[in-house]
C-alpha positions in Angstrom: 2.9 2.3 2.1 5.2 5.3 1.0 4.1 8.9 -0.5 5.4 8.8 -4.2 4.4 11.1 -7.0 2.7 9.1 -10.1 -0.4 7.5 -11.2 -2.3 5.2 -13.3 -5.1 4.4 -15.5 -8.1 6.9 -16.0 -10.6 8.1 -14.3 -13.0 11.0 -15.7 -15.5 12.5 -13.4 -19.2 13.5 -14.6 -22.2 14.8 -12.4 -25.3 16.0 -13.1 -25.4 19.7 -12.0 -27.6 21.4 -9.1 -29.8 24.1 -11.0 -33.4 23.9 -11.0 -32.9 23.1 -14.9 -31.7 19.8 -13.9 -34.5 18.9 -12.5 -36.9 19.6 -15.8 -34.5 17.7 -17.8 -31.5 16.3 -16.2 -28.0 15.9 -18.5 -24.8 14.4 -17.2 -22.1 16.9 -17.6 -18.1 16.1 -17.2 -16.9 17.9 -14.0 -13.2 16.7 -14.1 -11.0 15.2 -16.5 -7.4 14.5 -16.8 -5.6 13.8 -20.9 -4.6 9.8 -20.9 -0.9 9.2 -21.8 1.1 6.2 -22.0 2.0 3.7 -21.5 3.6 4.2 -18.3 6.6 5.7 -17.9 5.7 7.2 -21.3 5.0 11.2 -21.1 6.2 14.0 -19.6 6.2 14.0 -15.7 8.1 16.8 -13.4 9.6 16.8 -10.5 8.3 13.3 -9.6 10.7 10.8 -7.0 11.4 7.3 -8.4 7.8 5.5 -8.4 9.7 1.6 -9.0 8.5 1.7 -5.3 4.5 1.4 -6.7 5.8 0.0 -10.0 9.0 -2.4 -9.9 8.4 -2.6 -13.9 6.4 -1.0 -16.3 5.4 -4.4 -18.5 3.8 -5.6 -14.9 1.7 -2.0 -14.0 0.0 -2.4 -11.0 0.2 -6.1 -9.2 -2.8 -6.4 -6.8 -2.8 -3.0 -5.2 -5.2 -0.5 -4.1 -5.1 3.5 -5.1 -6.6 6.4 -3.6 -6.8 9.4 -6.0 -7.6 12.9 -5.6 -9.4 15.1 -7.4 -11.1 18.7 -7.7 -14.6 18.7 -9.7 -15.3 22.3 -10.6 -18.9 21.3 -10.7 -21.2 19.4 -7.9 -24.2 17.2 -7.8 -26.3 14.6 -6.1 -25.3 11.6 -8.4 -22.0 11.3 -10.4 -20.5 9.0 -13.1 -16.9 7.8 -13.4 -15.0 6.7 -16.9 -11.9 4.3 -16.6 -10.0 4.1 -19.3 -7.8 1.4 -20.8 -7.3 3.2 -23.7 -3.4 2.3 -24.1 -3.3 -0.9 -22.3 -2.4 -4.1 -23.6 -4.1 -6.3 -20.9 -7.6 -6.6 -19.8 -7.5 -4.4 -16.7 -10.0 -5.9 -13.9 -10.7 -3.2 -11.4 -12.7 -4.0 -7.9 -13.1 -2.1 -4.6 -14.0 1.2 -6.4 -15.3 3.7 -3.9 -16.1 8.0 -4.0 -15.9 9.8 -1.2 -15.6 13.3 0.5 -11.8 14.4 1.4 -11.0 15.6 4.4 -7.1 16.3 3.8 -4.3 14.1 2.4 -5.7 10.3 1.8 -8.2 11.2 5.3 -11.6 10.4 3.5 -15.0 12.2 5.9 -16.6 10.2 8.0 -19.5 8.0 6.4 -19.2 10.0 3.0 -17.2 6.9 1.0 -19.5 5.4 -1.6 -19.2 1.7 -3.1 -19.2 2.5 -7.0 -20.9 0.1 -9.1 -20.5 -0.8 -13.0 -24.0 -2.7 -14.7 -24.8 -3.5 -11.1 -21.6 -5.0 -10.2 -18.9 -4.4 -8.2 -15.8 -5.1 -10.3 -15.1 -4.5 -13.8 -12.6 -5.8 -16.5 -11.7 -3.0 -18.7 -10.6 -4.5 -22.5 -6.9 -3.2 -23.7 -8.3 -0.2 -25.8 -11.4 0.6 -24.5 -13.0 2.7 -21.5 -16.1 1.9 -19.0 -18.6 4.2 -17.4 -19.8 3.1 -13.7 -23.4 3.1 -12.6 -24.6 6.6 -11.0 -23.3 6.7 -7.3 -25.6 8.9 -4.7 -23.6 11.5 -3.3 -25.3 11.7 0.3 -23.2 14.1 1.4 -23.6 17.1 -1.0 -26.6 19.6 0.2 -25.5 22.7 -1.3 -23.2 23.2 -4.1 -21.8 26.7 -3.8 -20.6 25.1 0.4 -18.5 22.3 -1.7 -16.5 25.3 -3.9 -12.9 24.4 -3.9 -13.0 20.8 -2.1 -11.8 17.2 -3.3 -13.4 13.8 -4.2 -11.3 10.8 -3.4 -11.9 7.8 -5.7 -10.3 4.7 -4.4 -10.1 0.9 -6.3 -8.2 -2.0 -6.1 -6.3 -3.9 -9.4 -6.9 -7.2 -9.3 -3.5 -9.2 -10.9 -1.2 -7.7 -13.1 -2.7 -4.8 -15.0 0.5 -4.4 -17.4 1.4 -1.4 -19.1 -0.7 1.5 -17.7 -2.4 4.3 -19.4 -1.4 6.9 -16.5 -1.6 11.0 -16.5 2.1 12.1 -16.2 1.7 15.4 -14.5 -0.7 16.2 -11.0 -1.4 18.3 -8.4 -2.9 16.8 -6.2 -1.1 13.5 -4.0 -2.6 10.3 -4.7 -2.1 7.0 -2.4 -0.9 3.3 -3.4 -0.6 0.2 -1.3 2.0 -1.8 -2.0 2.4 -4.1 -4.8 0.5 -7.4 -3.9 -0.5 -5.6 -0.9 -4.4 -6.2 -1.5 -6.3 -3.1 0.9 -9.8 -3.1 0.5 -10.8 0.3 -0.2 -14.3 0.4 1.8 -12.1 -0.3 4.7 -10.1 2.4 4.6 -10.2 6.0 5.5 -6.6 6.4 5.1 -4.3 6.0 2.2 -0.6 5.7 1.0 0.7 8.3 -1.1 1.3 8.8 -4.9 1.3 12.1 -7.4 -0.3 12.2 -11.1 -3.5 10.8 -11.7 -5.0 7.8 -13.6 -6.5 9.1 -16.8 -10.4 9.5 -16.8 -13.5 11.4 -15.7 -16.2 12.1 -13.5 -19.2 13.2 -14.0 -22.2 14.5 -11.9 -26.1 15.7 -11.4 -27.8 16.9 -9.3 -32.0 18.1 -8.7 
């Protein structure tokens, strides 16, 4: 596994927020986000190496691999959400071995903090070419007190299973995301360490707290 600057699909973050209103009447709200564009190579990425390390061809996508992305919710909460998106696929996408967790620095995930994310009770998830998913609400066990989480990073980790083909990606980052090999199948849950990447899979996150 190499560091390379890139990324694929989407992922949108949403949480439900730590105020005492929460608790009366708890809303999800979307704490990170990133635009989808694509298909992959197709946007405008800068300053980025040559990623046909990750992705030999852009009709294949990802083959079998596992990712580790980065990112920086601006809000915090006890429970969050995550959308992937397919949105300009042309492939079912099935994604497997999705897992949140704390970083600690680079693709280092804290100790104990990586959650297994689930979608309708299960643990993997075809995504239709067109279309986007929302997981089941994960527990964050590691968030006490928002204001002490200001400024740190969530890692979300999944495998592809197969070929995804073309790849609705984000072409610009700043954070470093990971990426096993292609056909290199890593099992996310088993890893606190990752393989570097650049610009984000499209989607969201979402949290909540009480």
């Amino acid at each position: 596994m190499r560091r390379h600057a890139y990324l694929i699909l989407a992922c949108v973050m949403a949480v439900l927020p730590q105020s005492v209103g929460a608790q009366r009447g708890e809303k999800w709200v979307v704490s990170w986000t990133g635009s989808a564009q694509g298909p992959y190579p197709i946007g405008n990425p800068s300053a980025q190496p040559d990623q046909k390390f990750a992705f030999p061809t852009p009709d294949t996508g990802a083959r079998d691999q596992t990712f580790r992305l980065i990112v920086r919710p601006d809000l915090w909460g006890r429970q969050a959400r995550l959308r992937l998106t397919n949105v300009f696929g042309t492939r079912p996408v099935t994604f497997d071995g999705v897992f949140v967790g704390l970083q600690v620095g680079g693709a280092a995930v804290a100790k104990a903090s990586n959650r297994p994310v689930t979608f309708g009770s299960k643990s993997s998830i075809t995504v239709a070419p067109g279309a986007s998913v929302w997981s089941d609400a994960v527990a964050l066990g590691f968030v006490r007190a928002a204001p002490n989480l200001a400024g740190r990073k969530l890692s979300v980790s999944f495998h592809i299973a197969g070929e995804s083909g073309p790849m609705t990606w984000h072409a610009k980052a700043l954070q470093t995301p990971t990426s096993a090999r292609p056909a290199a199948d890593r099992s996310a849950s088993r890893r606190t360490k990752a393989h570097s990447l650049t610009p984000p899979p499209r989607g969201s996150f979402s949290t909540r707290s009480r």
